[in-house]
DSSP file (Angstrom, degrees, kcal/mol; ACC not computed):
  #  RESIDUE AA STRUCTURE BP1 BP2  ACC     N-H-->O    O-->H-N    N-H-->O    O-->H-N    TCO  KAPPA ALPHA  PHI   PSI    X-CA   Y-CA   Z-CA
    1    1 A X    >>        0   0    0      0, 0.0     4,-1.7     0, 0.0     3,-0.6   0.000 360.0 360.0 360.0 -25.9 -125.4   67.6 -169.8
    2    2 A X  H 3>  +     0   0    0      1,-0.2     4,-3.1     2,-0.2     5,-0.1   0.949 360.0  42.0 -34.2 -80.4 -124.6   70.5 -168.0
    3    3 A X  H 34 S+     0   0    0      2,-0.2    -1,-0.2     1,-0.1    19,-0.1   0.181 106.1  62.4-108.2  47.3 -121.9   71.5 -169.2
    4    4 A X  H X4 S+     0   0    0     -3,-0.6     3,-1.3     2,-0.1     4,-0.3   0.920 106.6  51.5 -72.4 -83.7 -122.8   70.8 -172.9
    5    5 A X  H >X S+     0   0    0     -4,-1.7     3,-2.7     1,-0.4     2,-1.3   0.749 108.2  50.9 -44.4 -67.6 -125.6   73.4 -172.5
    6    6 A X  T 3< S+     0   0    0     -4,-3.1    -1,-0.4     1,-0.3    12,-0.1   0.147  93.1  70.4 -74.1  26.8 -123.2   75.9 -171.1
    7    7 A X  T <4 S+     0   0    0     -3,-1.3    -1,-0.3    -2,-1.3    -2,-0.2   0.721 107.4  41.3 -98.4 -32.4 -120.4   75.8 -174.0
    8    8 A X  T <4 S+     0   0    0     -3,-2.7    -2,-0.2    -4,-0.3    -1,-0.1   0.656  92.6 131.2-103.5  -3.7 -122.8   77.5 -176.4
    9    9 A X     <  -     0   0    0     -4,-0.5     6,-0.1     1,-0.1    -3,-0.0   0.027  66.8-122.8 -34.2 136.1 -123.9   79.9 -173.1
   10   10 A X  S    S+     0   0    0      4,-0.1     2,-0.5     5,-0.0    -1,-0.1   0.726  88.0  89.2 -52.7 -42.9 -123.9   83.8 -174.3
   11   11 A X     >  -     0   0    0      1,-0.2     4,-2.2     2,-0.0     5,-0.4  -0.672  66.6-153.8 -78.7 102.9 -121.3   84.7 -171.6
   12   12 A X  H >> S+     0   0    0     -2,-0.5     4,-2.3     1,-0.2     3,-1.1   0.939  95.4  56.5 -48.1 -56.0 -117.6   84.4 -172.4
   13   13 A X  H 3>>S+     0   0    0      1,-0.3     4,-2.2     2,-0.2     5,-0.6   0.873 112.8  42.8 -51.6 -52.1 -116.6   83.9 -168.8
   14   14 A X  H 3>5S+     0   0    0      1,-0.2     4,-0.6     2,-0.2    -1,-0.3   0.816 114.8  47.8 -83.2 -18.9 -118.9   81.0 -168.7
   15   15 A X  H <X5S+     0   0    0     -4,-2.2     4,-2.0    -3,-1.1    -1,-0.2   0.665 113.2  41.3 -63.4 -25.6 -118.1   79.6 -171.8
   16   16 A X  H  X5S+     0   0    0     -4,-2.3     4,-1.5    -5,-0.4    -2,-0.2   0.953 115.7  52.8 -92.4 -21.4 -114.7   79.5 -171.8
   17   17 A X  H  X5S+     0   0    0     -4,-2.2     4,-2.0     2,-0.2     5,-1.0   0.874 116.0  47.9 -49.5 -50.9 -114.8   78.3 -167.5
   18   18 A X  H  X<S+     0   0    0     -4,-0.6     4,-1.6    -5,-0.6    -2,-0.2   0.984 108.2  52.7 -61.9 -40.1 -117.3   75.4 -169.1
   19   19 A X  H >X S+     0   0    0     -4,-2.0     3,-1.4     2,-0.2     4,-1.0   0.952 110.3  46.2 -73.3 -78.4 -114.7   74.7 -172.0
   20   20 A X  H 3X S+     0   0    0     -4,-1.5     4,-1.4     1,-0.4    -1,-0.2   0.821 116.5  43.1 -80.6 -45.8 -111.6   74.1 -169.4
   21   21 A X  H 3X S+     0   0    0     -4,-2.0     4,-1.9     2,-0.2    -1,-0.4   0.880 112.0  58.8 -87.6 -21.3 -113.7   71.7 -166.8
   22   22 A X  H <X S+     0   0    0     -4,-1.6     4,-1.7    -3,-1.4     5,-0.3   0.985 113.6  34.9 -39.7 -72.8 -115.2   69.8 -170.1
   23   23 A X  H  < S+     0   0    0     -4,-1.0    -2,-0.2     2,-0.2     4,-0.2   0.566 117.6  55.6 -82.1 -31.1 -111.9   69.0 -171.1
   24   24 A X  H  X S+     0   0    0     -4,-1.4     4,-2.6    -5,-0.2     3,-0.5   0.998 120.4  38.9 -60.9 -82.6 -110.7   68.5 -166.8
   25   25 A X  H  X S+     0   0    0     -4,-1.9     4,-2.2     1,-0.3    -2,-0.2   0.735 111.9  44.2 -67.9 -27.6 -113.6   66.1 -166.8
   26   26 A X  H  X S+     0   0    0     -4,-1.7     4,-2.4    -5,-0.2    -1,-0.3   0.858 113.1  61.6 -79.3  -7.7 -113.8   64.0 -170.0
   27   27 A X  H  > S+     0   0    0     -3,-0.5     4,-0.9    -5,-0.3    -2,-0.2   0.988 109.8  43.1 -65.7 -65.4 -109.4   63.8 -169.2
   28   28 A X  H >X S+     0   0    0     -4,-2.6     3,-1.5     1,-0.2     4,-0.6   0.877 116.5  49.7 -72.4 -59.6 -110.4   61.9 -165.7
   29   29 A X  H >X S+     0   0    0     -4,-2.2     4,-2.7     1,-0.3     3,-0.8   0.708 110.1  45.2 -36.8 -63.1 -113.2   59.7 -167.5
   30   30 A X  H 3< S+     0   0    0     -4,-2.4     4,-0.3     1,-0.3    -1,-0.3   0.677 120.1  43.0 -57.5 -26.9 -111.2   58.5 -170.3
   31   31 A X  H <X S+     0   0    0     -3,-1.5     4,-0.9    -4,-0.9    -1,-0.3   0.489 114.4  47.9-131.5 -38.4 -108.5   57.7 -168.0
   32   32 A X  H <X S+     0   0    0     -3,-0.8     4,-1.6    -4,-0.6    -2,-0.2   0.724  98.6  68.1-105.3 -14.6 -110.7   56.3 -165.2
   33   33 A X  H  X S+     0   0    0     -4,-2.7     4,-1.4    -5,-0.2    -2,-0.2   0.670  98.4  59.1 -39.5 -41.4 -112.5   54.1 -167.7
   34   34 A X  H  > S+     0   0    0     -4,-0.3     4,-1.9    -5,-0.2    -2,-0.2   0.971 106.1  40.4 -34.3 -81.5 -109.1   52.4 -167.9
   35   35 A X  H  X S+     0   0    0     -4,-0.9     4,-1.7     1,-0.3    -2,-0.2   0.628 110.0  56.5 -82.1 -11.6 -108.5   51.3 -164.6
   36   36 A X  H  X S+     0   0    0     -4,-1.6     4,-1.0     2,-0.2    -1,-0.3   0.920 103.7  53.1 -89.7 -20.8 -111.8   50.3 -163.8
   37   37 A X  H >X>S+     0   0    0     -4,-1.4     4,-2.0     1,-0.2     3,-2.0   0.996 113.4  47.3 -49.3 -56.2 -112.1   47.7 -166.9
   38   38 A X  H 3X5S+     0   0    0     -4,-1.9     4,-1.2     1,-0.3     3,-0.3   0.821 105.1  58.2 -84.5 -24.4 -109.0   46.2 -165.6
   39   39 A X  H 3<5S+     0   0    0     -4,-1.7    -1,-0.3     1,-0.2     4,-0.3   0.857 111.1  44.6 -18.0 -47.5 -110.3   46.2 -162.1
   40   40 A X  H X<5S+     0   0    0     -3,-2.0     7,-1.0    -4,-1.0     3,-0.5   0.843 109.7  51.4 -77.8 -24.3 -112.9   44.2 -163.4
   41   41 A X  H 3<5S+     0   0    0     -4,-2.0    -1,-0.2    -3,-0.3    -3,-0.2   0.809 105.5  55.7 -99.1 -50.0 -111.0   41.9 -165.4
   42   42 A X  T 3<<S+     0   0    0     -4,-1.2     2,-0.7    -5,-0.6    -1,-0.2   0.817  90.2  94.6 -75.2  -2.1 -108.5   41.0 -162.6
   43   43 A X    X>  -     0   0    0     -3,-0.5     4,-1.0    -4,-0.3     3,-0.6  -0.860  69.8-141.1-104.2 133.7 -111.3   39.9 -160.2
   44   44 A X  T 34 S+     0   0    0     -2,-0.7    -1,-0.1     1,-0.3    -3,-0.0   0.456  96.3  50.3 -50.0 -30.9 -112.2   36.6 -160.1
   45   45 A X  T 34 S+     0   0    0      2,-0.1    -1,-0.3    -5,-0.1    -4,-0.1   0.896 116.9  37.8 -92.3 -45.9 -115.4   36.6 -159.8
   46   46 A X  T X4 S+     0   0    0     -3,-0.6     3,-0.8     1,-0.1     2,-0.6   0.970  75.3 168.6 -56.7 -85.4 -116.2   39.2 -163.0
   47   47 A X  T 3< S-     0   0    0     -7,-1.0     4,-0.4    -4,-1.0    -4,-0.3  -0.887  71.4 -45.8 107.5-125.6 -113.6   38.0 -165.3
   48   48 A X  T 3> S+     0   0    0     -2,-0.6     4,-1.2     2,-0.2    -1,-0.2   0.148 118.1  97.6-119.2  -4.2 -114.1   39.4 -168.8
   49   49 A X  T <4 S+     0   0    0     -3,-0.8    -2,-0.1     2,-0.2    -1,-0.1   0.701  92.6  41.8 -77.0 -27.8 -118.1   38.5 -168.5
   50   50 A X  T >4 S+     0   0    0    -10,-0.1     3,-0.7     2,-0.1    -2,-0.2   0.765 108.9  55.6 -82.4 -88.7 -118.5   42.7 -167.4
   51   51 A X  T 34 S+     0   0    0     -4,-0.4     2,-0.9     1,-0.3    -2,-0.2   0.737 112.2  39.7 -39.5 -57.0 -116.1   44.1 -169.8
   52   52 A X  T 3<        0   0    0     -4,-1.2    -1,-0.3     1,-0.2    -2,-0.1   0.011 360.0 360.0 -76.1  56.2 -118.1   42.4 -173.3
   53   53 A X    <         0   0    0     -2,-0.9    -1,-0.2    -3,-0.7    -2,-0.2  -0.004 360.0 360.0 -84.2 360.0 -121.0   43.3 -171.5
């Protein structure tokens, strides 16, 4: 939520620092979102019962 607020921030320097670790962070999300479904999916005890959840 953070750094939502601070993209529209007054301050170039702090907008355009907020733009480049927005982009940093939703890159590892999307990305880590991946490998933890298929974590879940390849343990035995979860199955597929997380992931359509």
């Amino acid at each position: 939520m953070r750094l939502t607020k601070n993209l529209s921030c007054k301050y170039k320097v702090i907008k355009d620092m907020t733009t480049r670790i927005k982009a940093k962070f939703d890159n590892y999300w999307n990305e880590y979102c991946v490998n933890l479904a298929l974590g879940c999916v390849i343990d035995p005890k979860v199955k597929l019962n997380f992931i359509i959840f």
